[in-house]
C-alpha positions in Angstrom: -3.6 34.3 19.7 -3.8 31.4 17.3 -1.9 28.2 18.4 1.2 26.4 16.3 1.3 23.0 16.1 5.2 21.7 16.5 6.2 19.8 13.1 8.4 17.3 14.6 5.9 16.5 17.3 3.5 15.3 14.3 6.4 13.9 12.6 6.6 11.3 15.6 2.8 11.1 16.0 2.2 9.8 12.7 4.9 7.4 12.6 4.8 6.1 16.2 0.8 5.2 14.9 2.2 3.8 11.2 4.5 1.5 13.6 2.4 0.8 16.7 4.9 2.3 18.7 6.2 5.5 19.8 9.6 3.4 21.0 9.7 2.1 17.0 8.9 5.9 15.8 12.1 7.0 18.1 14.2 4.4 17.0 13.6 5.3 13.4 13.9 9.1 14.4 16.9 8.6 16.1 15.4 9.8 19.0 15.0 8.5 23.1 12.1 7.0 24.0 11.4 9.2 27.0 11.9 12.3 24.4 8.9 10.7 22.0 6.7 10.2 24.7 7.5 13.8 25.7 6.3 15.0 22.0 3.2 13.5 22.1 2.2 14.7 25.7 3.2 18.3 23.7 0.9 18.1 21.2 -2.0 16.6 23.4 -1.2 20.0 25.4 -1.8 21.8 22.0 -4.8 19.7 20.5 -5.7 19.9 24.5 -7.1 16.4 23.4 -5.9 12.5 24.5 -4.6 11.3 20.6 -3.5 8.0 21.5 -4.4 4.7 23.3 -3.1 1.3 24.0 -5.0 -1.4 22.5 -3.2 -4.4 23.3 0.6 -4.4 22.2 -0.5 -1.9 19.9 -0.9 2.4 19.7 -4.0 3.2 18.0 -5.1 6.8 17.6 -8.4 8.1 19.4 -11.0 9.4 17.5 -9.8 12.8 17.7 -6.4 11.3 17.3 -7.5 9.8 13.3 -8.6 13.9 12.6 -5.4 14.9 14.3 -3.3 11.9 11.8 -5.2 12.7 8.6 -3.9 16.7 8.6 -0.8 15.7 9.9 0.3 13.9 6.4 -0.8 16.5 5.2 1.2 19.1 6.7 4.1 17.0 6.7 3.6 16.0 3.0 3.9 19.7 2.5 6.8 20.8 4.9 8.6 17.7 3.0 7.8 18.8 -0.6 8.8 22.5 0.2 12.4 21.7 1.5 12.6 18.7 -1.2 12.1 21.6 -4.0 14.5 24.0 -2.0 16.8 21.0 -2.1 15.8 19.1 -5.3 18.9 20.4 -7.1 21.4 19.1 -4.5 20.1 15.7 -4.9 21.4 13.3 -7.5 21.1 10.0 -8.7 19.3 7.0 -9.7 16.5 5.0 -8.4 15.0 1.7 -9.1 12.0 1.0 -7.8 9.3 -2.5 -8.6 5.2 -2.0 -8.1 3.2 -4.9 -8.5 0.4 -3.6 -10.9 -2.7 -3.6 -8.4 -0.8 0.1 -7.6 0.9 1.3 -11.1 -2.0 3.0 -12.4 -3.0 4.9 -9.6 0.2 5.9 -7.9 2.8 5.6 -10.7 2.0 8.7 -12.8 1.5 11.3 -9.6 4.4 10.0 -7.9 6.6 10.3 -10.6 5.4 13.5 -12.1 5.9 15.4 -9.1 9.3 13.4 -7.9 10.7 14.3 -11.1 9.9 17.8 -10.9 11.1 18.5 -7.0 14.4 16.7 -7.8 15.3 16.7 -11.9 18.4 15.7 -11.8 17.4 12.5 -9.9 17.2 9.5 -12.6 14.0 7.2 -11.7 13.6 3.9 -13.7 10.4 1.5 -12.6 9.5 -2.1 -13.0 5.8 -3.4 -12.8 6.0 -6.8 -11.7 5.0 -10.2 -10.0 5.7 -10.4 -6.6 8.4 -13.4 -7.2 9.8 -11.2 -10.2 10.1 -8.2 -7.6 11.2 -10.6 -4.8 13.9 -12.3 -7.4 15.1 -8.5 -8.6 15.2 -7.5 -4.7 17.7 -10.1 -3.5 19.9 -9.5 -6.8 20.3 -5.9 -5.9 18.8 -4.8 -9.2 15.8 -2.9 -7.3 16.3 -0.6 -4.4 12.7 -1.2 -3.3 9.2 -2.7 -4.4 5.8 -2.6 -3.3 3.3 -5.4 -3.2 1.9 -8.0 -1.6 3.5 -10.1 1.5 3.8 -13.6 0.1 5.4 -16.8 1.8 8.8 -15.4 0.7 10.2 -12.6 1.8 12.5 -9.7 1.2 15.6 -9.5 3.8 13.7 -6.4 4.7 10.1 -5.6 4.8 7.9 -2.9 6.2 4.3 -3.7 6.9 1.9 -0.7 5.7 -1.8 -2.0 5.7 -4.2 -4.7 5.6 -6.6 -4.5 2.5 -9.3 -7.4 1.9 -9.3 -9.4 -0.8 -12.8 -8.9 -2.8 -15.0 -11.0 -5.6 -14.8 -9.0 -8.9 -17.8 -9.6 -11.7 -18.5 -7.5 -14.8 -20.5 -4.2 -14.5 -22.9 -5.3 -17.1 -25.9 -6.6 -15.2 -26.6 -9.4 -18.2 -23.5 -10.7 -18.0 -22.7 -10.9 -14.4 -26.0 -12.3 -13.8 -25.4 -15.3 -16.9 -21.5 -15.7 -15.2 -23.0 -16.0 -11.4 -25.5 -18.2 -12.7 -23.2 -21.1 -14.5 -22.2 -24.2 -13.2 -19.3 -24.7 -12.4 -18.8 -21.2 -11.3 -16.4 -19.7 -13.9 -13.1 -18.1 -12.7 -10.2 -15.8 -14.3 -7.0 -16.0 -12.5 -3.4 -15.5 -12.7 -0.9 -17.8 -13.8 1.3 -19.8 -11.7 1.3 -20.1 -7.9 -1.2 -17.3 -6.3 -2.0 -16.7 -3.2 -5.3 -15.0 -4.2 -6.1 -17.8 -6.6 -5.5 -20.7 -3.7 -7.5 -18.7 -1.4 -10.2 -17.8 -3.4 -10.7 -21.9 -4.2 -10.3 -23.1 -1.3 -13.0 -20.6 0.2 -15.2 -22.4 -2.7 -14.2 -25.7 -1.7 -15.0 -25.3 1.5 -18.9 -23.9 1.0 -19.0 -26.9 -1.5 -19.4 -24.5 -4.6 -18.5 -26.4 -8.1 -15.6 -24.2 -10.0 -13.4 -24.1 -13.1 -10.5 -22.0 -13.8 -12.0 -20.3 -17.8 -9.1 -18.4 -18.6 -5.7 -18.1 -17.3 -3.8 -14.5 -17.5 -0.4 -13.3 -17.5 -1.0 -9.5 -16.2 -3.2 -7.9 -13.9 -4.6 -6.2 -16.9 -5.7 -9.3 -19.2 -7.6 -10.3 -16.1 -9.8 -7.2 -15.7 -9.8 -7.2 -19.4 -11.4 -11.0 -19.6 -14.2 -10.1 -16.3 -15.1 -7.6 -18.0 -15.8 -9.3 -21.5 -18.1 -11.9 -19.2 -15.3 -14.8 -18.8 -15.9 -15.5 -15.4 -15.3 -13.5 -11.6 -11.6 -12.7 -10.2 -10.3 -12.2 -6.8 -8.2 -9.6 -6.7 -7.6 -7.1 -3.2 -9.9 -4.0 -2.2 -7.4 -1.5 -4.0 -8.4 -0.5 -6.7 -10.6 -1.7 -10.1 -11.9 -0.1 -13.6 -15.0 1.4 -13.8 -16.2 -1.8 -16.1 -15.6 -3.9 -13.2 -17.8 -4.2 -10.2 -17.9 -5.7 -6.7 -19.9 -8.3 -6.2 -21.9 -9.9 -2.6 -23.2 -12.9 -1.8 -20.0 -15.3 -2.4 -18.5 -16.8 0.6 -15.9 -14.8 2.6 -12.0 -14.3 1.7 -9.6 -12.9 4.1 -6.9 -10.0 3.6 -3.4 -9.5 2.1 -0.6 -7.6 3.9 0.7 -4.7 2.0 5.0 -3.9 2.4 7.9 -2.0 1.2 10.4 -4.2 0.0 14.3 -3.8 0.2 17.3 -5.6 -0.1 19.3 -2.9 2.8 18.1 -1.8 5.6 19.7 1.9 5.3 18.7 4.0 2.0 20.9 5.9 0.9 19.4 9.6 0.6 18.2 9.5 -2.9 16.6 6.1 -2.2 15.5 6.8 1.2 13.0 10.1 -0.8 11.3 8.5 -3.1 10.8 5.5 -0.7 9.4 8.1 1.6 7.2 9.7 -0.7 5.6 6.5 -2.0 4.9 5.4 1.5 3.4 9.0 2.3 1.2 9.1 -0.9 0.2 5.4 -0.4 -1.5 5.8 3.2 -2.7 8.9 1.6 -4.8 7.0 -1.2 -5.5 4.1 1.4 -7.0 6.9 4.1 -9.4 8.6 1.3 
């Protein structure tokens, strides 16, 4: 007889590995820790496989653990989407919700289409932002929730979601990143204002004593790739996500990682909120795992 795996035993396998914790992933679930710890020696009994270790402070899955997480979204993604459509039409509202633009492209026009469909008479408005823009709109109550990119400030509530490295970005034309890597000083394309990729990415020049200058300054994420690509200089921007006319590049020294979060000004949601918030998270770790 084929075996079921228990839904709400997932549930607090995936989280308690999100968090680190299975006393974190009871908290949230409003559950004992005793009764967590109880789920997860359930569905080792069903996988009939160890799924998680301590490393440290730290829960980390085992290797059969990562297959066990990976169809877990999954089938929670779809348990969640069939009661969110059996329930979209009790759910009303409005949400506003800030995405830096390293992550409007790619999760912006899934997430919304199919949000808007499970729950249409939910009102969604977006802002694509700065991080000090989102930060600024957080603390004034005029966004429920961003995502971005931890910076020195913070929101009066963040959740920590992943590491991603930061990477050295060139044009994909092969004449022109070769005539950009060879100048002197190295030519660079960054930002404007205060950036934590920007100081990092000099400073990690400084230090292996390679000659820079900043050749064009942009306003938006966009104009950046826009002035790589035409051969301006190289960027810095995280492992994410780039356009096809944009192209990693080796050989330049070493830059370290920025911490991805959810943003909000409360810590409790409010239902409406506390949906989509749950669905970008879920498709976001989705995107990161593939």
């Amino acid at each position: 007889m084929m075996r079921s795996l228990d839904l709400d035993a997932l549930r607090c396998f995936v989280l308690g590995i999100e968090l680190g914790s299975f006393a974190l992933a009871a908290e949230r679930l409003n559950r004992s820790p005793s009764a967590a710890s109880a789920q997860l020696k359930k569905l080792e009994q069903q996988c009939q496989t160890q799924l998680a270790v301590k490393v440290g402070r730290n829960l980390e899955p085992t290797e059969a653990g990562e297959v066990v997480l990976g169809y877990a979204r999954r089938m929670l993604q779809l348990n969640d989407e069939l009661l969110n459509r059996l329930s979209g039409s009790r759910l009303a509202g409005k949400v506003t919700f800030g995405l830096q633009e390293d992550f409007s492209d790619v999760l912006l026009p899934q997430l919304l289409g199919a949000f808007s469909r499970s729950h249409p008479q939910i009102q969604l408005q977006s802002i694509v932002g700065r991080h000090q823009e989102l930060l600024r709109d957080i603390v004034s109550g005029e966004l429920d929730f961003s995502l971005g990119w931890m910076g020195e400030k913070s929101a009066p509530y963040s959740e920590f979601l992943a590491e991603l490295p930061m990477q050295w970005y060139g044009p994909a034309s092969k004449h022109l990143r070769e005539s950009v890597l060879m100048a002197q000083p190295l030519p660079l394309v960054m930002l404007d204002g205060s950036c934590l990729i920007r100081q990092q990415a000099t400073e990690a020049l400084d230090h292996h004593g390679i000659p820079w200058k900043i050749n064009f300054v942009g306003r938006s994420l966009s104009n950046l790739w826009r002035a790589v690509e035409a051969g301006l200089g190289i960027t810095v921007r995280s492992s994410f996500s780039h356009p096809e006319s944009i192209t990693k590049l080796s050989g330049l020294p070493s830059l370290g990682k920025l911490k991805l979060c959810l943003d909000r000004s409360q810590y409790q949601l409010d239902d409406v909120q506390a949906q989509l918030y749950a669905e970008l998270k879920q498709q976001l770790l989705q995107y990161l795992e593939i």
